[in-house]
C-alpha positions in Angstrom: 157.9 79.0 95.9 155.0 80.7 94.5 152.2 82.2 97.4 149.8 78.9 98.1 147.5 79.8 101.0 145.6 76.7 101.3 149.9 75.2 102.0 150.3 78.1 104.3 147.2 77.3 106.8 147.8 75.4 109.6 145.7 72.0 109.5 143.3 72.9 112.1 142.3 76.3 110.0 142.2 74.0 106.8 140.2 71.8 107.8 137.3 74.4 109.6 137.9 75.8 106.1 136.9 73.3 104.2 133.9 72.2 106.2 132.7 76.6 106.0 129.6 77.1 103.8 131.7 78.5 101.1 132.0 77.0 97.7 136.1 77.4 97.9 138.2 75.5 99.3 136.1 72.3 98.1 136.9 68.9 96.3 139.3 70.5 94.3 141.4 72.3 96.8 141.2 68.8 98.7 142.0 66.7 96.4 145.2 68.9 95.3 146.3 68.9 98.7 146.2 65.0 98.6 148.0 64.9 95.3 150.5 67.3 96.6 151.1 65.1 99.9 150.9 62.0 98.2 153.8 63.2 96.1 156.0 64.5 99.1 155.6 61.1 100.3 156.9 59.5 97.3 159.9 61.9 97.3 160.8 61.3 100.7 160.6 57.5 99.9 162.8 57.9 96.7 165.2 59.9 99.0 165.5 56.9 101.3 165.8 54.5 98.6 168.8 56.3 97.3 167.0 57.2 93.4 167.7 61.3 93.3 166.3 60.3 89.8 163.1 59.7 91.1 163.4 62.0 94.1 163.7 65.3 91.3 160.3 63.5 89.2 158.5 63.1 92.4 159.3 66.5 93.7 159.1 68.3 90.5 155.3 66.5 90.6 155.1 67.8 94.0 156.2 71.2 92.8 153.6 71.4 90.1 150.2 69.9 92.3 151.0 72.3 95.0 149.4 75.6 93.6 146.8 73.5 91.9 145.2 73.4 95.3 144.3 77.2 95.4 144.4 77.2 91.4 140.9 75.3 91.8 139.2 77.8 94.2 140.2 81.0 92.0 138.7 79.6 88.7 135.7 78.3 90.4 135.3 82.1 91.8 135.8 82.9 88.4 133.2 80.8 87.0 130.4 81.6 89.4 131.1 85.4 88.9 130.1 84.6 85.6 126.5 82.9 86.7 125.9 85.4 88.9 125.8 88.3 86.2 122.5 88.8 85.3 120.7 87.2 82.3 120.2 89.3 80.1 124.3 90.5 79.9 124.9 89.4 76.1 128.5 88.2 77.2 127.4 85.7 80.1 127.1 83.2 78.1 130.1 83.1 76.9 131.6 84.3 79.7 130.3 81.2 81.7 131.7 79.0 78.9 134.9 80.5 78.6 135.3 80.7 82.4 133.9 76.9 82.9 136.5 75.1 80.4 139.4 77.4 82.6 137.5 76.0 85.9 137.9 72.4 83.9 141.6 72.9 83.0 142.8 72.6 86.7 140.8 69.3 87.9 142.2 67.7 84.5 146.0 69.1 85.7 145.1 67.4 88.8 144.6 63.9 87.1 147.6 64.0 84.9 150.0 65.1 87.5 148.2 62.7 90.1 148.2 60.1 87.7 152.1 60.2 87.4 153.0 60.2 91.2 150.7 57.1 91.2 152.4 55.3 89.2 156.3 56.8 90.4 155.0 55.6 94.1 153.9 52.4 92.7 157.3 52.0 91.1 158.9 53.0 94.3 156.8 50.7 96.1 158.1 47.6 94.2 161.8 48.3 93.9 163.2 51.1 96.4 163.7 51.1 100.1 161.8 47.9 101.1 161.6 49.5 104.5 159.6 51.9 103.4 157.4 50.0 101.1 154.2 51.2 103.0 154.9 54.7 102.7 155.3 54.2 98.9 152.0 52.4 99.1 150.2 54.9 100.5 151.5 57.4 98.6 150.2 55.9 95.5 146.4 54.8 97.0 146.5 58.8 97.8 147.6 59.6 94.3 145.1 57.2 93.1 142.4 58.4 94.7 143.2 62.0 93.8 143.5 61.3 90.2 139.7 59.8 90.2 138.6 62.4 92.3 140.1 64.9 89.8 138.5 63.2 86.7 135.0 63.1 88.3 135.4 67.1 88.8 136.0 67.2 85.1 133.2 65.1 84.0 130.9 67.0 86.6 132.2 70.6 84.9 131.2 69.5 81.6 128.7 66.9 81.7 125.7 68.0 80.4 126.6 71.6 79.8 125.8 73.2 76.1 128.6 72.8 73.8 130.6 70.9 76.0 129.4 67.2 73.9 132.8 67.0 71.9 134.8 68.0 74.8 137.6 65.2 74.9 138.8 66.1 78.8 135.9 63.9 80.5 137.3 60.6 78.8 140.8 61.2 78.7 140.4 62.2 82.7 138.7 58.9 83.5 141.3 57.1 80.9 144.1 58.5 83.5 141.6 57.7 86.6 141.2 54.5 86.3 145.8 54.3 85.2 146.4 55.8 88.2 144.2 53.2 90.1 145.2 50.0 88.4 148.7 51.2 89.1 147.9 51.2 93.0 146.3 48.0 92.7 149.0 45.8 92.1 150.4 47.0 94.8 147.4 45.5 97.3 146.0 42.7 95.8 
């Protein structure tokens, strides 16, 4: 397993983390973290239900979202370095661009990936271990709400930004948002 610090703090240290007056970890690191736990939880229901099919997706998915999490702080850094150099540096410009569409390129991994255990836990929910239908419920109102936490972190990046207009990411993220949440839906209403 690759290094992931933010998975290597304990939960009290994560948490005062979070809440420091630092830009990283933030909404990003958060919301991979809830991604990456909503897809344990879907694995660990898929193991109970018997479906190693599903239990290899759902951990693979797991797998993947985990280093997402401190993926988001480190291109964030990037990107401010690259505001912070000074104005008149002919290469901030495009450094800031170049930097900003990398910083944009983990929140939209986040929605995809969190999109997917959504709808795996949603599946799970309906047809595996009935006993643990609320586990594979939560795990897909997690996912859910990951995915549209993701997509609104993309749309933020590049909303309004110069040359970022025909950037496709923004839709497509809240395309996959609103997937992931319609897929937990049916599962409460």
């Amino acid at each position: 397993m690759p290094d992931d610090p933010l998975l290597d703090e304990r939960v009290g240290a994560l948490v005062d983390a979070v809440g420091a007056r630092t830009p990283a970890p933030g909404a990003g690191a958060v919301t991979g973290l809830a991604a990456t736990l909503a897809a344990a939880l879907a694995t660990m229901v898929a193991r109970f239900s018997d479906d190693e099919s599903a239990a290899r997706a759902c951990e693979l998915l797991r797998l993947r979202l985990a280093p997402l999490a401190d993926a988001d702080g480190a291109a964030y850094e990037r990107f401010l370095e690259a505001v912070r150099l000074p104005r008149e540096d002919p290469d901030r410009g495009e450094r800031m661009s170049v930097t900003l569409s990398a910083a944009t390129d983990v929140p939209m991994q986040l929605v995809e990936l969190a999109t997917e255990v959504a709808e795996r836990a949603a599946r799970l929910a309906l047809e595996g271990n009935p006993r643990l239908r609320g586990d594979a419920v939560a795990a897909a109102l997690v996912a859910a709400a990951a995915a549209r936490s993701a997509a609104v972190l993309v749309a933020d990046n590049l909303g309004g930004r110069a040359g970022c207009a025909d950037d496709t990411r923004p839709a497509r993220a809240r395309a996959l948002g609103a997937k992931a949440q319609a897929a937990a839906d049916t599962l409460t209403s």
